[in-house]
N, C-alpha and C positions, 0 to 999 in steps of 0.2 A: 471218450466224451467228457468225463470226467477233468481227466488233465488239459484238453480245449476250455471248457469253462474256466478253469484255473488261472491259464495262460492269458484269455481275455480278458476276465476280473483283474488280474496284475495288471496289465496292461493300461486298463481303464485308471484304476490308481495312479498309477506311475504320468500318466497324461493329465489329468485333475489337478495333481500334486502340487504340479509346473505352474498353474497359472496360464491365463491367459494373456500372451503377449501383447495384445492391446489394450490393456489396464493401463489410463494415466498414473504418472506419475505420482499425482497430488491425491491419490486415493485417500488416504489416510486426513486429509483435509473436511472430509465428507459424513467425518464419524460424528462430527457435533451436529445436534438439533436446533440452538440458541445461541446467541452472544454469550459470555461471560459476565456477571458483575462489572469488573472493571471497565468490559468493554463495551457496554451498553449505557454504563455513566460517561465516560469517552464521548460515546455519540451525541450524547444527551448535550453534553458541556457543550460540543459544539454546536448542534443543534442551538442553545441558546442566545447564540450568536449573530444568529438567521437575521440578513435583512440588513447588516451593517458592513461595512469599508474598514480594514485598517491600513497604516500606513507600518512598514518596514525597512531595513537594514540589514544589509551583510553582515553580521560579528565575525566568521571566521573561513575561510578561503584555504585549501592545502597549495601548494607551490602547485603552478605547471595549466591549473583553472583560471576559464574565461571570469573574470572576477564581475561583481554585480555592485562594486563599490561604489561607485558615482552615476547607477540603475535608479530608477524610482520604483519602491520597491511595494504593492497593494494586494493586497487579498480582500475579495468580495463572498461573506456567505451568502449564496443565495438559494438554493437546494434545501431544504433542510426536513427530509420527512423519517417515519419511523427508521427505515431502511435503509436510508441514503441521508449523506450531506453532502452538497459539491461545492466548492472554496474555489473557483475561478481566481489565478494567480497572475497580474500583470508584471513586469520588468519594463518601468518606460513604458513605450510604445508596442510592444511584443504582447499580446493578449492571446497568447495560442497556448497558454497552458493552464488545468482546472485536478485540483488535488479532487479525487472521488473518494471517498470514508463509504464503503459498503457491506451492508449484509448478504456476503454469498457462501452460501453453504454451512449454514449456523453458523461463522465467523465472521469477524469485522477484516476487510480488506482493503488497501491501499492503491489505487489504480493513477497513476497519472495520462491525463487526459492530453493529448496534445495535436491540437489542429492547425490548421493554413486560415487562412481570413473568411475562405470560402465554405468551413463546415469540413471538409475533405480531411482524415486524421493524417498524420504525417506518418512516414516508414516507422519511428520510434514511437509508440503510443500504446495506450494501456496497460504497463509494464507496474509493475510494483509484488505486493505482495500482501498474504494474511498478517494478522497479528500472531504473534510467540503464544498468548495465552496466558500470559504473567503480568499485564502493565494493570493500571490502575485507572480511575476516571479520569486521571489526570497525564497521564503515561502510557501512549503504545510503542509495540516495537513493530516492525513490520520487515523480517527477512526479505531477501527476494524471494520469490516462488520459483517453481521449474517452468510454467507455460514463459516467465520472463527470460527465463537462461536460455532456455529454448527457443521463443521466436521472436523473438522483441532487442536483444541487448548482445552484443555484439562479443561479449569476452566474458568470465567471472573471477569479481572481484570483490566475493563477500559481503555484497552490498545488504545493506541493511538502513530501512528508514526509521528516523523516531522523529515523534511527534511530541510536541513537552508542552501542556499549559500549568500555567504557577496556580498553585492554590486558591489564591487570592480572584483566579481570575486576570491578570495584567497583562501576563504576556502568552504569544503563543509562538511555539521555537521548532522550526524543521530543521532538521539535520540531518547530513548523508553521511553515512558512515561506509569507509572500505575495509576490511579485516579488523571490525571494532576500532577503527580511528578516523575521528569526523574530519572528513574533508571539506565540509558545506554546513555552516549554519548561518541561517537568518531569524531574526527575530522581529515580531510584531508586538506592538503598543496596542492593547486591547482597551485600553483606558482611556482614549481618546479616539473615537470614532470621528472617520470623515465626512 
């Protein structure tokens, strides 16, 4: 009886041990209770913003991209509460996409929003990523996540967003990065509201 309980006791162990296969990925995502410093002045910064139009430009395009050069290029804050800010992003005519800045999971995260004219989100949407936990109020990073690798994004390519507003408040700068090298930035004029 003795070495039956033994046998089950290991057993039990040895099955615990393992983990449960249906533990996401992003577990580890889940461990914080709050924003960071940095990244709740971040939200703030934008936040601030709430309610105003900027006008933008392409600065920088890697070979082989749909380029956005001769785009008219607008971001609208207009979202802007403790938890959330959403940045509705135009190209011209094109209004199917909205940067999301979210509170989920004690972390600030990255979603891009992207719909048809009718509300309907389109096959690629909500993809993005938390922040690194290192940027500043002025500074996030935002890897991709696995839900993005996973159901959203068709390949991995190291992708990584940063978001960059200058000190001063002037500018605010998205950029896409693939293996730490931008392939995509634009920049907005926060200094002149539309």
């Amino acid at each position: 009886m003795i070495k039956n309980f033994f046998i089950l006791f290991l057993s039990l162990l040895i099955i615990t041990g393992c983990g449960s296969p249906g533990q996401p990925e992003e577990a580890e995502d889940t461990e914080r209770t709050e924003l960071t410093p940095g990244e709740r002045g971040f939200l703030n910064n934008l936040a601030s913003l709430c309610g105003q139009s900027f006008r933008g430009e392409q600065i920088f395009l890697a070979e082989g991209r749909d380029s956005w050069e001769d785009e008219e290029l607008i971001m609208h804050v207009t979202v802007c509460e403790e938890d959330r800010v959403h940045i509705p992003f135009h190209v011209s005519e094109d209004e199917s996409r909205t940067w999301m800045f979210l509170v989920e999971d004690g972390r600030l995260r990255l979603r891009h929003d992207h719909r048809y004219p009718d509300g309907t989100p389109h096959d690629v949407h909500l993809y993005g990523g938390y922040s690194d936990g290192e940027g500043t109020e002025y500074r996030q990073h935002f890897p991709v996540d696995e839900f993005s690798k996973r159901e959203v994004l068709d390949e991995e390519r190291g992708r990584e967003w940063q978001v960059v507003l200058d000190e001063d408040m002037t500018t605010y700068s998205y950029r896409l990065l693939y293996y730490g090298e931008i392939v995509l930035q634009a920049d907005f004029d926060l200094t002149n509201p539309l």
